[in-house]
N, C-alpha and C positions, 0 to 999 in steps of 0.2 A: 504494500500500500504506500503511496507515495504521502500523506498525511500521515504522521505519527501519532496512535492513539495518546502516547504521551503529549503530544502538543497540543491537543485538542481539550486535556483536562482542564484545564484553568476556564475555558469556553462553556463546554455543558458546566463547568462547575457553579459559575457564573449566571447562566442560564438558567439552571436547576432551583429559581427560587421563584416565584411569581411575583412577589414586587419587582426586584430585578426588570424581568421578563418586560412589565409594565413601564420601569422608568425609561429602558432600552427602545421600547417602541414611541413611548413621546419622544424621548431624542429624535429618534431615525425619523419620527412623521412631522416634531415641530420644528426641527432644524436647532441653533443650540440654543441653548437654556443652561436658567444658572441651578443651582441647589434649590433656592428660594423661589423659584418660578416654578420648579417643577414640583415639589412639596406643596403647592397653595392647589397643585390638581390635584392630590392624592391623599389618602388617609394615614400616612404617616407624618411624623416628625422631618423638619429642615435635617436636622443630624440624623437619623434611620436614612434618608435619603444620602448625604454626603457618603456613607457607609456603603450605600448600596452602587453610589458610583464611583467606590476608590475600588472596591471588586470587581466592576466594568470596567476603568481602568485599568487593572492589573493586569486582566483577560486580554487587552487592547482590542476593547469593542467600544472602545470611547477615546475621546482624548481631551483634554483642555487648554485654554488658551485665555490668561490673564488678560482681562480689559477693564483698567483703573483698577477698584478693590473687588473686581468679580470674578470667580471663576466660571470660566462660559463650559460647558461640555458640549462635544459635536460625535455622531455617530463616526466610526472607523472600520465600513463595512469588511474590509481585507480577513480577519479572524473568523469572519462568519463563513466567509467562501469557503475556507478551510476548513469549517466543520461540516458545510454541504459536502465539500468533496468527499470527507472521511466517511459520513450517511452514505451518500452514492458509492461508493468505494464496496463498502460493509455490505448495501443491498444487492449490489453486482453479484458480488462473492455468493451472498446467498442464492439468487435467482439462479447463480449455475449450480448450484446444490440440489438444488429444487428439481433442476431439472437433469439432472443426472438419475435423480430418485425416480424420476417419471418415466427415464427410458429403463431402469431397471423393473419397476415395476410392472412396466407394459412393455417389455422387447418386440412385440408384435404390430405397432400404433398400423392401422389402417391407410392405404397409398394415399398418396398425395394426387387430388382431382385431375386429369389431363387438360390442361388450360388450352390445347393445342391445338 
């Protein structure tokens, strides 16, 4: 596999929580926002928030960028690819499982129609 299940851990690890999950998609849909912008959408605390994107930071599914005393967050889709890729990667592998399984269990599958 060309994505490291190791590299991908801090990602789903990241991912793995629904707040998260929530503050990540206002990112990505409202473009950046600070702590305090995105906490006045949500039922959590300014601080549960800041927490929730120093782990989207560390994942690199965020990034920030000081403007005056704010820190803005912006989506950084690049680590998400790499976790679609490891998913596709994973599902490939199984769909040839699968169907390895099918030709064993049916070594007979009926002709194929003559299109001809």
């Amino acid at each position: 596999m060309s994505v490291a299940g190791d590299d991908a851990d801090p990602i789903f690890a990241a991912l793995g929580d629904p707040t998260r999950r929530e503050v990540l998609r206002r990112v990505a849909t409202g473009g950046e926002q600070t702590a305090t912008q995105l906490a006045a959408e949500l039922p959590v605390s300014r601080q549960a928030v800041v927490k929730h994107l120093q782990v989207l930071a560390a994942a690199g599914l965020v990034a920030t960028e000081r403007h005056g005393r704010e820190q803005r967050y912006r989506l950084t889709p690049g680590p998400l690819d790499d976790a679609v890729a490891w998913i596709a990667e994973v599902g490939a592998a199984w769909d040839d499982r699968l169907a390895r399984l099918r030709r064993h269990l049916d070594p007979d599958p009926p002709p194929a129609p003559d299109l001809g």
